[in-house]
C-alpha positions in Angstrom: -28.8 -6.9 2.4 -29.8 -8.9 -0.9 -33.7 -8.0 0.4 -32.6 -3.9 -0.6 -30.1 -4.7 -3.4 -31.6 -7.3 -5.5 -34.7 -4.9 -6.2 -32.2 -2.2 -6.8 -30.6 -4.1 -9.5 -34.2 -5.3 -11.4 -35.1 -1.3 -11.5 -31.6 0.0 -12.9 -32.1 -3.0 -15.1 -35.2 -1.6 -16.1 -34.2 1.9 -16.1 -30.8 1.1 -18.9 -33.6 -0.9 -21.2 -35.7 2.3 -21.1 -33.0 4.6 -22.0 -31.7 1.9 -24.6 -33.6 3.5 -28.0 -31.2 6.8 -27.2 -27.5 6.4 -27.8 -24.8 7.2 -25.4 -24.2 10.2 -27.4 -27.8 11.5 -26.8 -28.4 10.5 -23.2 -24.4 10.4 -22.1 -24.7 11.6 -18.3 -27.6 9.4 -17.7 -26.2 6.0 -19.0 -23.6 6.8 -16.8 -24.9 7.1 -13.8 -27.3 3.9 -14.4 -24.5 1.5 -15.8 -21.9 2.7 -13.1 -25.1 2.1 -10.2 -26.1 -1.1 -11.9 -22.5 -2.5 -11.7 -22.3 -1.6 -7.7 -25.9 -3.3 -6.9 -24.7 -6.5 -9.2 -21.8 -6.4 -7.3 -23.8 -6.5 -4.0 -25.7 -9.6 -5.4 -22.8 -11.3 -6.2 -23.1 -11.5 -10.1 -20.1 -10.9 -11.2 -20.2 -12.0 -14.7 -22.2 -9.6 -15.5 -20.6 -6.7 -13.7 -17.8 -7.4 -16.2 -20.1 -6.5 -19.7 -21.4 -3.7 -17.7 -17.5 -2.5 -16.8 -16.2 -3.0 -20.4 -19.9 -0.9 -21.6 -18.6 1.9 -19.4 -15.0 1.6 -20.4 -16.0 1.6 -24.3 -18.1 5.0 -24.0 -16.7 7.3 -21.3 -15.2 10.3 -22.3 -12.6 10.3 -20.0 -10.4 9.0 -16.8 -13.0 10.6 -14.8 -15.8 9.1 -16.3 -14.2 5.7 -16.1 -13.2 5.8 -12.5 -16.2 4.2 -11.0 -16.3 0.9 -13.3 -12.6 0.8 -12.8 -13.4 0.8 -8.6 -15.7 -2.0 -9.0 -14.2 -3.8 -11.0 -11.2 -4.3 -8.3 -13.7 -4.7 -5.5 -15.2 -7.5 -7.6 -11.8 -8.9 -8.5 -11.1 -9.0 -4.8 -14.2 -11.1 -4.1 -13.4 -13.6 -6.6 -10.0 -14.3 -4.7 -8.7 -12.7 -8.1 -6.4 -9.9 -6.1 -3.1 -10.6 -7.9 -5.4 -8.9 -10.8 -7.1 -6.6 -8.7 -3.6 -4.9 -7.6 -2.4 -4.3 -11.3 -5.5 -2.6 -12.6 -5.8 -0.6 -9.6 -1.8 0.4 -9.4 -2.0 0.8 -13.0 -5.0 3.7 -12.8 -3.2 5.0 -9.6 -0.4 5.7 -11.6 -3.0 7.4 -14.3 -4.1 9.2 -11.4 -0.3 11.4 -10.4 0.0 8.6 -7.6 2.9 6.0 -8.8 3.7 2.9 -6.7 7.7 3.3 -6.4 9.5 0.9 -8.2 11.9 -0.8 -6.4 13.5 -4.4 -5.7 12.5 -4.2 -2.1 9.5 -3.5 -2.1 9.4 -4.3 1.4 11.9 -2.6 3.0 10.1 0.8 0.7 7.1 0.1 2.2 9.3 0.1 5.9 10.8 3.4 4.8 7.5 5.1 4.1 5.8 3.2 8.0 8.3 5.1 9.7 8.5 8.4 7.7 4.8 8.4 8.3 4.6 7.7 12.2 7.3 10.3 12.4 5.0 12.9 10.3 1.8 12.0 12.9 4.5 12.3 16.1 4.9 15.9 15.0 1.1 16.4 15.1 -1.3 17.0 17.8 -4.3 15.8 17.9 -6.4 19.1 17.3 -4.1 19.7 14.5 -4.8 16.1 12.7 -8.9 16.7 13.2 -8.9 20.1 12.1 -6.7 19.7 8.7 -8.6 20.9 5.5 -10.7 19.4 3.1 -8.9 17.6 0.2 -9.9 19.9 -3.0 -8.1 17.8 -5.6 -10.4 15.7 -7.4 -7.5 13.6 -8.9 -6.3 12.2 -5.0 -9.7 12.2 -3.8 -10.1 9.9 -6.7 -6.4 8.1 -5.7 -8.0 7.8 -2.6 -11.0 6.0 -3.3 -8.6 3.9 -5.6 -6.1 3.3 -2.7 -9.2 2.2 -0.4 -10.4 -0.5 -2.7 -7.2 -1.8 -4.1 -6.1 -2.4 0.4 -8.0 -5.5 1.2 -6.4 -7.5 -2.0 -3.3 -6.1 -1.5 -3.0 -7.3 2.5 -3.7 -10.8 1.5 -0.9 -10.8 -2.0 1.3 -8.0 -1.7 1.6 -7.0 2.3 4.4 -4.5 0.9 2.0 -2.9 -1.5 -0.4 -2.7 1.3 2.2 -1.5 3.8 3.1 1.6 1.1 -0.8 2.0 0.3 -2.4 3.1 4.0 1.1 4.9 4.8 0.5 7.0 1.1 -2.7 7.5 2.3 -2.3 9.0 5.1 0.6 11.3 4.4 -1.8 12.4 1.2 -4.2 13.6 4.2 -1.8 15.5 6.1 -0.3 17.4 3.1 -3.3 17.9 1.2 -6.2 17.5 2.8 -8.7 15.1 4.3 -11.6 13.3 2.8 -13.8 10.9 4.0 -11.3 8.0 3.1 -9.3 9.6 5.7 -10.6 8.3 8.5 -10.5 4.5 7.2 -6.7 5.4 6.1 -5.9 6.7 10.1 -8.0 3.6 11.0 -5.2 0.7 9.1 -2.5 2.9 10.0 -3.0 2.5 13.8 -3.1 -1.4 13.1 -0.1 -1.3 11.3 1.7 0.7 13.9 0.5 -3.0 16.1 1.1 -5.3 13.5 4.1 -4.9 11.1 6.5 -2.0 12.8 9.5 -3.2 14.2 8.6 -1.2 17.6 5.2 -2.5 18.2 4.0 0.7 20.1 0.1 -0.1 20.9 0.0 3.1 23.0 0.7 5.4 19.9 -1.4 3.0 17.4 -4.1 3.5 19.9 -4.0 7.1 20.2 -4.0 7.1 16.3 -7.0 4.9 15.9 -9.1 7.1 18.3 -8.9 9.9 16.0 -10.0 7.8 13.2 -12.8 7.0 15.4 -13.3 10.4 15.7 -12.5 11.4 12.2 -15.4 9.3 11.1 -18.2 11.2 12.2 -16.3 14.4 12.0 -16.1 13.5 8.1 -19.7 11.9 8.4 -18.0 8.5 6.6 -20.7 5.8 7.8 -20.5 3.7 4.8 -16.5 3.1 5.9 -17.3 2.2 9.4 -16.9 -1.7 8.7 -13.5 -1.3 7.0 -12.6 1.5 10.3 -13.7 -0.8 13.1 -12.1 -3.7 11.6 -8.9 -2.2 11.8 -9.1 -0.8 15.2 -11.2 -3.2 17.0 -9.9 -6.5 15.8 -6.2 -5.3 15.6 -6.0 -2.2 18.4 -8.8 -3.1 21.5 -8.0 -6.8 21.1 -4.2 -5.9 22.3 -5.3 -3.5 25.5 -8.6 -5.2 26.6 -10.3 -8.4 26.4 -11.3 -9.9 23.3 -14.9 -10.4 24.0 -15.5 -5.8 23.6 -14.5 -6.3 20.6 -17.3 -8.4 19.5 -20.1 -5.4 19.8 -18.1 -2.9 17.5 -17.9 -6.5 14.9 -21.4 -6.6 14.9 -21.9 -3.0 14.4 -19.5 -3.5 10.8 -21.3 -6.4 10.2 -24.7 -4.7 10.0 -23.2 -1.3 8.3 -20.8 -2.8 6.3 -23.9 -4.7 4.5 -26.5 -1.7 4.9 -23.9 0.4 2.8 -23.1 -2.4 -0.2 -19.2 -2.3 2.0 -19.7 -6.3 1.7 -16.2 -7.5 1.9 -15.7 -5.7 5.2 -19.3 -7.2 6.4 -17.8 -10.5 5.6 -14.1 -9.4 7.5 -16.7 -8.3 10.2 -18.6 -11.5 10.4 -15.1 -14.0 9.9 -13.7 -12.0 13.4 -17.1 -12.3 15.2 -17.3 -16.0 15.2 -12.6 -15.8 15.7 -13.1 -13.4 18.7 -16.0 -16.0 20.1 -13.8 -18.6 20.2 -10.6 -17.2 21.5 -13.5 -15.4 24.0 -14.0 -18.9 25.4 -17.7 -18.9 24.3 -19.1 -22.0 24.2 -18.0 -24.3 20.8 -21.2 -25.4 19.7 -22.1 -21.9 19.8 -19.0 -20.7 17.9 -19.8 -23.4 15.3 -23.4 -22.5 14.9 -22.5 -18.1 14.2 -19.7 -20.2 11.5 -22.6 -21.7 9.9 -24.9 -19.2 9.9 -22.4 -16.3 8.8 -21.1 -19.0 6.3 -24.9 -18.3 4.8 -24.7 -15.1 4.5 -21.0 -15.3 2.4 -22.6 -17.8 -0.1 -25.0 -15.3 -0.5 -22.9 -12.3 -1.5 -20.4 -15.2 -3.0 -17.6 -13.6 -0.7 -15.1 -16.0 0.8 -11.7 -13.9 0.6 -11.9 -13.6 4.4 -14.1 -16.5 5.1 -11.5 -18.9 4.1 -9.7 -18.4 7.2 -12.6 -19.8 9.3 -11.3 -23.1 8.1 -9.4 -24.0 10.7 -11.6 -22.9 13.3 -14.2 -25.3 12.1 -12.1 -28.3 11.6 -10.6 -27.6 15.2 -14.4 -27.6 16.7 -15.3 -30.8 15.1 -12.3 -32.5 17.1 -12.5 -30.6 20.0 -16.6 -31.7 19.9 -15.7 -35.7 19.1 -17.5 -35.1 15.9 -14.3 -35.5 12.8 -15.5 -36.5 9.5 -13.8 -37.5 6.9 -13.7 -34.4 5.1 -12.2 -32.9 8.1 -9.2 -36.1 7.3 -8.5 -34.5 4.3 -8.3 -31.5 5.3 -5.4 -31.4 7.6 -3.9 -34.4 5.5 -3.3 -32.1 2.6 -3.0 -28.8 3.7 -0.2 -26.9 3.0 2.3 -25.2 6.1 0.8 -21.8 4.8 -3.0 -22.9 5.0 
């Protein structure tokens, strides 16, 4: 929460004025580790503006891709919060590609990103499930980097660039298989399972299931808390919610919620919190009660100054205030000029 990041930020503050009087030359791995830490909590606190002189500090004295890698992974998380993802994506392909992992350039993207959904499910069909929870450890330090890249870079990409997104969580997955697991992993099995419900043409929720089990299971095999938010997101909001009623789904969204802040994972917190109060209503709860976990998750996003997901509360809103007799006229213009697509 702010209560354990804000005082995080004041002492890395603290801690890069001490070390100021020494250059980067003279104090190299210690400035790193403070700048790249200080950019994560600010980040958390939802100041971005200065996450971006703290990136371009890193950028201007690493030694290396290596070195740069964390300020590049915040920088597209923050991107992403700003609603900025068309410029998340191209930094983050563009360092992918840096990394030995090109996006394919095609025409269709689409129809690649198809291709690569079905080579993938055929790849898992092969596999049983002892042989997908027992695969080694990825030892290459440039994909468990692309990994880490690929993580961050999903979320913008499923709002801009489905394809992209589509062709991100299936190269993720294949990476595993053929090289090795990481912690990653499990959030990688976790979006694959949704898209196997979502986007294939054969909508096979039995075998999307099965898969997002073992990333259940794969999460505290690879001892990956801090990607439980992004994990149950994908399997409870897009797998339980087809095979059982929508209201056991709420429990696990709670759980992200609370994780997904305890770990700095606050986009997924806010995903977490945005399908809590969507799951409520569809669960028939009572309005006034949906409308009051709207306003006080709605809070919590000002807070963090997250609203990437929380934007698609909207709606709900606006249809509880006429449902309720209570339309204003802000709710007036809202329908009046809203797009199809909003």
């Amino acid at each position: 929460s702010l209560g354990a990041f804000a005082p995080a930020s004041f002492y890395l503050e603290a801690g890069i004025s001490l070390v100021g009087s020494f250059s980067w030359k003279e104090q190299y791995d210690l400035h790193l580790r403070l700048y790249e830490s200080y950019a994560e909590a600010k980040y958390c606190t939802g100041e971005f503006e200065e996450i971006n002189k703290v990136v371009n500090e890193i950028l201007a004295n690493a030694k290396c891709l290596g070195d740069k890698l964390g300020a590049y992974f915040t920088l597209v998380t923050t991107l992403n919060a700003q609603s900025k993802t068309q410029e998340s994506t191209k930094v983050g392909l563009d360092i992918l590609s840096s990394l030995g992992e090109p996006m394919p350039v095609h025409l269709d993207m689409k129809a690649t990103g198809i291709i690569e959904l079905k080579k993938t499910k055929h790849i898992l069909k092969g596999k049983t499930d002892d042989e997908i929870l027992t695969l080694k450890a990825l030892g290459n330090n440039h994909k468990i980097a692309a990994m880490r890249l690929m993580y961050g870079l999903s979320l913008g990409c499923f709002f801009v660039r489905r394809d992209v997104f589509v062709w991100l969580i299936s190269k993720m997955v294949q990476i595993s298989i053929s090289d090795g697991i990481c912690k990653e992993s499990a959030f990688a099995f976790a979006t694959f399972s949704a898209l196997m419900a979502t986007v294939d043409v054969i909508l096979d929720v039995n075998s999307a299931s099965r898969i997002g089990k073992l990333s259940l299971r794969l999460l505290q095999i690879l001892q990956a808390e801090e990607y439980t938010a992004g994990i149950y997101f994908a399997v409870y909001f897009f797998i339980q919610t087809r095979v059982d009623h929508f209201r056991k789904s709420l429990e696990p969204m709670n759980h992200a919620y609370n994780v997904g802040l305890r770990f700095g994972e606050i986009h997924y917190a806010i995903a977490a919190a945005r399908n809590i109060c969507m799951l409520s209503f569809h669960s028939g709860d009572n309005l006034m009660t949906v409308l009051e976990k709207i306003e006080y998750y709605g809070v919590k996003v000002k807070e963090h100054k997250q609203e990437i997901f929380w934007r698609l509360t909207f709606p709900f809103k606006k249809v509880i205030h006429h449902l309720t007799g209570q339309p204003n006229e802000l709710d007036k213009v809202f329908w009046d000029s809203a797009e199809e697509e909003q």
